[in-house]
N, C-alpha and C positions, 0 to 999 in steps of 0.2 A: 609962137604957136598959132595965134589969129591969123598970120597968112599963109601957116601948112592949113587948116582948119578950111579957108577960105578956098583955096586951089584945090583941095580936095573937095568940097563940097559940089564944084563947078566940074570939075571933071577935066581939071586944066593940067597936064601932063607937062607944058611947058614951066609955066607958072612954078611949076613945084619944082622942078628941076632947079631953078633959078633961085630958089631960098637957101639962103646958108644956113646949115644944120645948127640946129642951138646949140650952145655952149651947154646948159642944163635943160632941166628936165621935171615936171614934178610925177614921186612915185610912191606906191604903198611899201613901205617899209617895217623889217624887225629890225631891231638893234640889238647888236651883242650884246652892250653894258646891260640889257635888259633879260640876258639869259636866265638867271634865275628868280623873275619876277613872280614863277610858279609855284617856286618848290613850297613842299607839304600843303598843298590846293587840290582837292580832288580832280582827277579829271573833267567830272562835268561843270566843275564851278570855274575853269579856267578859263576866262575873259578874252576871246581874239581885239575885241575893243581896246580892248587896256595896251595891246600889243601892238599892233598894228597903228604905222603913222604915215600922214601924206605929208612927204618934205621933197627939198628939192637937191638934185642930185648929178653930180658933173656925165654927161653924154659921152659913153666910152667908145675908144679907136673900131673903126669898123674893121675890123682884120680880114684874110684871104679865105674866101669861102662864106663868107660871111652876108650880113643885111639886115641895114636897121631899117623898121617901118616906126611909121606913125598910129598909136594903136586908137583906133575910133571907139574899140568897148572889145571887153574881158568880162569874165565870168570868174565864179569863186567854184573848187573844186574841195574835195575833203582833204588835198596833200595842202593848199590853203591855210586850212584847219589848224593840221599837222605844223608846218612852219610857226602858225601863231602863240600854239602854247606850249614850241618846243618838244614835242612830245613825235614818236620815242625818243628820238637825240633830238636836238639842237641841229637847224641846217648849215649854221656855219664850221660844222665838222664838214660837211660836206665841200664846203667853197672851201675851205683849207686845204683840202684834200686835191680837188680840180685844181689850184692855184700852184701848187707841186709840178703839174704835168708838165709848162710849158713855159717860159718866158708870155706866150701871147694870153697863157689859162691865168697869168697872176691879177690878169685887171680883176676877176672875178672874187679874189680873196679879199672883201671889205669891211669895213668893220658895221654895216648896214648890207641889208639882202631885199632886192627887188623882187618881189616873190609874186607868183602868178604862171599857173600853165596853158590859158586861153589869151588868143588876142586875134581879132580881126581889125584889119588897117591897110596902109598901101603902104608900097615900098617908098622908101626916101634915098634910100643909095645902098651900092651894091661894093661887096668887098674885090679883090684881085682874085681873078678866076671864075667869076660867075654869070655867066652866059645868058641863063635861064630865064631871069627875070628882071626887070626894067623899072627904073623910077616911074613912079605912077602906076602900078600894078596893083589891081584888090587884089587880098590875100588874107587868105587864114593860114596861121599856125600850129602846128603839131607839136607836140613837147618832146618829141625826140632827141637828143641829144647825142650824137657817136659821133667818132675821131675815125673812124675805120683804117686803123693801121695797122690792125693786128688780122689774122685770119678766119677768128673765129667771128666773125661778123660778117661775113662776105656770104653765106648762107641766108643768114638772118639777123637783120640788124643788133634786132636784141638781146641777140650773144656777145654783142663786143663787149669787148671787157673794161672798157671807157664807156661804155653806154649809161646814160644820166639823162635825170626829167629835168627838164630848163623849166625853169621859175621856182625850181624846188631842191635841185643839187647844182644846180647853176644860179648865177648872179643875171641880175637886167630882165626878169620875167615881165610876163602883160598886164600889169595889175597896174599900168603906168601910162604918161603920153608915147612915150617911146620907148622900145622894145630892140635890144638884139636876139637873133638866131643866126643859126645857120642855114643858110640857102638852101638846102635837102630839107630844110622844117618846112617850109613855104609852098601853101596849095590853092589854086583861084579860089576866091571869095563865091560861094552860091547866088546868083545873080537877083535872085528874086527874096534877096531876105536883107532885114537890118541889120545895121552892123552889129548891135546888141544882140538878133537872132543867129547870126553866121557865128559871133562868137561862144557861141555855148554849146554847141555839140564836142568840139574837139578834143576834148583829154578822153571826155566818157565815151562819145558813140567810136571811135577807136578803138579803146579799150574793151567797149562788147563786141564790137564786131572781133578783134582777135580770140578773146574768149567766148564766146558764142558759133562764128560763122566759120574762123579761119583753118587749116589744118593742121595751124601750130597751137589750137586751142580742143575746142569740141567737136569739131568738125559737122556741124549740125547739118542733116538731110531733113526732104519734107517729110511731115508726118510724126517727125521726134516729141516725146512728150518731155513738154522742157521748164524746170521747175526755177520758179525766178524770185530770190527773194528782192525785197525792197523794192518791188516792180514798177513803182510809179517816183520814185529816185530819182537822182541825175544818173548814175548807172543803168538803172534795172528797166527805166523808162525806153532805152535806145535796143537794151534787150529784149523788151516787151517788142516791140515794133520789127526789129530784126525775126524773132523767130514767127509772128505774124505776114513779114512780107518774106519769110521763106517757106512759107507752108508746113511749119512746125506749132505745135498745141502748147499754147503756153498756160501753166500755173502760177498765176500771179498772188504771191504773199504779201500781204500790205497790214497797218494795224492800224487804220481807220476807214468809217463807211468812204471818208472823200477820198481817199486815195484809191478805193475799190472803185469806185467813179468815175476816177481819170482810166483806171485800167480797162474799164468797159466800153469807154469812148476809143478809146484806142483800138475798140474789137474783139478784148479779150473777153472770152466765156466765162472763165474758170476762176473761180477769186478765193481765197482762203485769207479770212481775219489772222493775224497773227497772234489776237491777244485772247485768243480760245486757246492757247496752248505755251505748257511753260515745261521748257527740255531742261532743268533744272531745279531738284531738290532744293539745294543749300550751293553754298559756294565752289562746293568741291564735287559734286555728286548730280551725273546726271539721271534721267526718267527716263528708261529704256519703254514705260509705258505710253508714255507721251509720244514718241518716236512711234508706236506701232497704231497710235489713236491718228497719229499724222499721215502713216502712210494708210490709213484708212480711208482718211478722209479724200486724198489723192485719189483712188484708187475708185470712190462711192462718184468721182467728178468725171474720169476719165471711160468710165465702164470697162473698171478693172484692172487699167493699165498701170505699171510703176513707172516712173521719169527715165527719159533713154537720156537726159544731161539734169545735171543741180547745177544753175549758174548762182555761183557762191562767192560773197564778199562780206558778210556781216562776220563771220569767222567763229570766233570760242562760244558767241550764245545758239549758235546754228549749226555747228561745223558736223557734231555726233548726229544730228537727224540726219545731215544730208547725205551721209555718207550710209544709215541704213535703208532711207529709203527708197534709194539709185536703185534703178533695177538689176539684174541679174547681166553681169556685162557692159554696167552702164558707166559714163563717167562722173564723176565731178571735177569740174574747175572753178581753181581758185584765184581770189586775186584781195588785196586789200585788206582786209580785218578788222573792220572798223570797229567792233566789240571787243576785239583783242585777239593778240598773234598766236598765243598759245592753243595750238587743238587737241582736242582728244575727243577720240573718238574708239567704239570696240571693232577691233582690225579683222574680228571672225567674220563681221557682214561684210569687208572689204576684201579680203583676200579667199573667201570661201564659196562667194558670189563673183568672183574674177571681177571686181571692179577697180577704175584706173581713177588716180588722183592728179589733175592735170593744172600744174602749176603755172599762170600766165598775166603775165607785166605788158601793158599799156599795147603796142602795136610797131611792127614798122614800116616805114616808110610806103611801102607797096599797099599794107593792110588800113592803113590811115588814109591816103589817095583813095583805097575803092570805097572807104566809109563815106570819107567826104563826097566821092560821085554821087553816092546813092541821096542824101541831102539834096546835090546840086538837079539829081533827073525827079526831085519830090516823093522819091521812094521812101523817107526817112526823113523826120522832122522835128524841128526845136522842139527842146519840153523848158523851154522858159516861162517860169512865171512870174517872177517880178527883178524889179532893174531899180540899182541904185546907182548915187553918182558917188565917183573916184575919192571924193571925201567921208561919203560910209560903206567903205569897202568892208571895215569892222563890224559894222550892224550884219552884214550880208552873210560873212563870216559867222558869227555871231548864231543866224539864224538854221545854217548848214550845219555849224556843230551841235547844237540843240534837236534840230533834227523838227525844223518847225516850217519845212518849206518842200515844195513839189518840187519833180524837177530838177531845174539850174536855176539859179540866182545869178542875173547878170550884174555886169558895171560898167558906163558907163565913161570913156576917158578925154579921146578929145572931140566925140559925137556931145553936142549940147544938148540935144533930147531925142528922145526914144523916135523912132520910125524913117529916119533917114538911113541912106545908103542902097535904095531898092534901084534896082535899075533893068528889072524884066516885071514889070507890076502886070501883064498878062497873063503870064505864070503865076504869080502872087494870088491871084485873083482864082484861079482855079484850086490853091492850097488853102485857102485864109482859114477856114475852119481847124483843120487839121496844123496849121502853124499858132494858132490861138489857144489850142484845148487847154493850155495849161495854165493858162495868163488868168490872172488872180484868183489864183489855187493858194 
C-alpha cells in the first residue's frame, strides 16, 4: 500500500501501473456473527462503535465491466448508519440476495460486508470491457449499482430491477484502502479539491440533485419556494445550495442557532428553528395545529407564499406537515426516513389541493455526472466538516447517527492527512471560503 500511496502522491501513472495489486486490503467491516449485537437496544442507544471493525480483507477478482481503485478517503452517510446497527434488516440479506444473481455476484455473499458509499481515489486496474477509464485516473464514485439486463432500466437507471447502493446492498464499498465498482460508477475527481473534499459530496449531492433538480424528482424552476428540512445536513446542505444556485427560495429548517448559521452563509434568507414546533401530541397523534402554526410561519417569511416543493427525508416526525403545507399543486418528495418509514399524513390537504407525492432514490448515472459537474465548475460545494482516519470510522459514524455533526463527516483511507490531492489550487483559491464553511462546525 506504501507504493500505491507513494505513485499516487507523485502522480506517476507509470509507477502505479507497475504494482502488483495486493493480495489484501484493510476495510471497515460488519460481521454477521454480530447480527444481533442489537436486539432489544433502543434505536438511539445502538452503538456504530461496537459494530464496525477495521480488519484485513482478501482483494476480490476484478470482473468484466468492472474497476478497482485505490480509495485516498470516504465519507460516512446515514445508509452507514443503517448497515451498523442493522436496522431495518440486516445488510447481509441483501449480499445474500446479489450473491443468487450470478456465479461473478457470489464473491459478494461474505460472511463480513465492506460497507461505505463514498470513495474518491484512482484507478488501479480495469476489468474486460472497459474502455473508459485508465490506470491512474482521479475518480470519484457514485453508488449506483445496475446489471442493466433487463428493460426497465434503459429509461432510467433506477428502474432496473437489479439496481442496488454499492457499500450498502453490495460487498467491497469505500469505507476501505480499496474499493470495487463498476466502471458506469466512476466520475473525474473535481480538480481543485482533497481527496477527503471530493469524497463527500457523492451519495448526497446526487441524491438532492435527483430529488430536487431532476425531472424524475421535483423538477424545480427559478423562483420555486422550496421548503428543505435538515438544511444544513449532509443532504439538505447540497439542497440548500441547489435550490440557491437555481434561483429557487429556499426554507431552511434546522434545530440549532449554528446550523441556522451555516444556512445563512450559504445565502439563505429564510431560517425556521425546528424546535418551536412539535407535529406531535403523544405517540400516535398528530397536531394539525402545529401544521397550521407552521405553515404560518412559511408564509409571515415568504410574503405569503406556500412551498411550490417539501424536500423531505426526516419522514414520520415531518411527513403530516409537509404534505399540509405544500401549496395548492405543489409537490412533495420523498426519499430516506430517517425518523421512521411509516407516514401518515390527512390525504384531504393532499388529494383536495391536487398535490403529488413524488417518491425518489439516490440518482442515475446521467443525474450523478451533472451533480458532480456542478462541484467540478464550483457551482456546488463540499459541506464537510470534520475528517477521521479509517480506524474511527465508528466515532464518525457514531457522530451521524446521534445527529451531532454538519454536513459530511469524512475518512480518511490511504490519504495520510487531510489536504492532499488538489491539483487546480487556482481554482481552489477563488472557492476556499465557500469549500471551508463547514470545517469545524
Amino acid at each position: 500500500m506504501d507504493d500505491i500511496r507513494t505513485a499516487i502522491n507523485a502522480g506517476d501513472r507509470e509507477a502505479l501501473a507497475a504494482i502488483k495489486i495486493p493480495a489484501s486490503y484493510r476495510g471497515v467491516v460488519v460481521r454477521r456473527e454480530d447480527e444481533g449485537m442489537f436486539d432489544g437496544v433502543a434505536h438511539r442507544d445502538k452503538d456504530p462503535r461496537q459494530s464496525m471493525h477495521v480488519q484485513e480483507v482478501p482483494t476480490p477478482e476484478v470482473g468484466p465491466g468492472e474497476a478497482l481503485i485505490a480509495v485516498m478517503a470516504s465519507a460516512v452517510n446515514y445508509n452507514t448508519v443503517w448497515t451498523s446497527i442493522f436496522e431495518p434488516v440486516s445488510t447481509f440479506r441483501f449480499l445474500e440476495k446479489y450473491g443468487k444473481l450470478s456465479e461473478l455476484t457470489k464473491r459478494h455473499d461474505l460472511p463480513y460486508h465492506v460497507i461505505g458509499s463514498d470513495a474518491a481515489g484512482v484507478v488501479l486496474a480495469v476489468g474486460a470491457g472497459v474502455t473508459k477509464w485508465k490506470v491512474g485516473d482521479e475518480v470519484v464514485a457514485h453508488c449506483l449499482n445496475v446489471e442493466l439486463e433487463e428493460p426497465q432500466g434503459h429509461d432510467d437507471t433506477m428502474l432496473d430491477p437489479q439496481q442496488r447502493i454499492w457499500g450498502f446492498e453490495t460487498n467491497f464499498g469505500g469505507l476501505a484502502e480499496l474499493a470495487l465498482v463498476k466502471a458506469n460508477q466512476l466520475m473525474p475527481k473535481p480538480d481543485h479539491l482533497t481527496w477527503e473534499e471530493a469524497a463527500s459530496p457523492g451519495l448526497v449531492n446526487s441524491t438532492a440533485y435527483r430529488q430536487l433538480v431532476s425531472k424524475n424528482g421535483a423538477d424545480m424552476k427559478q423562483g420555486d419556494v422550496v421548503l428543505i428540512w435538515g438544511a444544513s445536513g449532509g443532504l439538505g446542505s447540497y439542497a440548500t445550495q441547489m435550490a440557491l444556485n437555481g434561483g429557487a427560495i429556499p426554507i431552511c429548517v434546522v434545530s440549532s442557532e449554528d446550523k441556522a448559521d451555516i444556512c445563512r452563509k450559504m445565502g439563505a434568507e429564510h431560517i425556521i428553528d425546528r424546535r418551536d414546533f412539535q407535529f406531535w401530541k403523544d405517540e400516535n397523534t398528530q397536531d394539525e395545529r402545529e401544521w397550521r402554526r407552521f405553515g404560518a410561519k412559511i408564509r409571515e417569511l415568504t410574503g405569503g407564499e406556500d412551498p411550490d416543493i417539501v424536500f423531505e427525508h426526516p419522514g414520520r416526525e415531518t411527513f403530516g406537515a409537509s404534505v399540509y403545507v405544500a401549496k395548492r399543486g405543489g409537490t412533495i418528495v420523498t426519499c430516506a426516513s430517517t425518523s421512521g418509514y411509516w407516514h401518515t399524513y390527512d390525504n384531504r390537504y393532499l388529494w383536495m389541493s391536487l398535490k403529488r407525492i413524488v417518491g425518489s432514490h439516490f440518482a442515475n448515472y446521467r443525474e450523478a455526472w451533472e451533480a458532480n459537474r456542478l462541484v467540478a465548475l464550483g457551482r456546488i460545494h463540499p459541506t464537510l466538516s470534520s475528517v477521521y482516519p479509517l480506524e474511527q470510522a465508528g466515532q464518525a459514524a457514531y457522530e451521524v447517527h446521534r445527529n451531532q455533526h454538519q454536513g459530511k463527516v469524512g475518512v480518511l483511507c490511504l490519504a495520510t492527512e487531510e489536504g492532499q490531492g488538489v491539483r487546480n489550487p487556482e481554482m481552489r483559491a477563488k472557492h476556499l471560503t465557500e469549500i471551508n464553511r463547514f470545517r469545524g462546525q
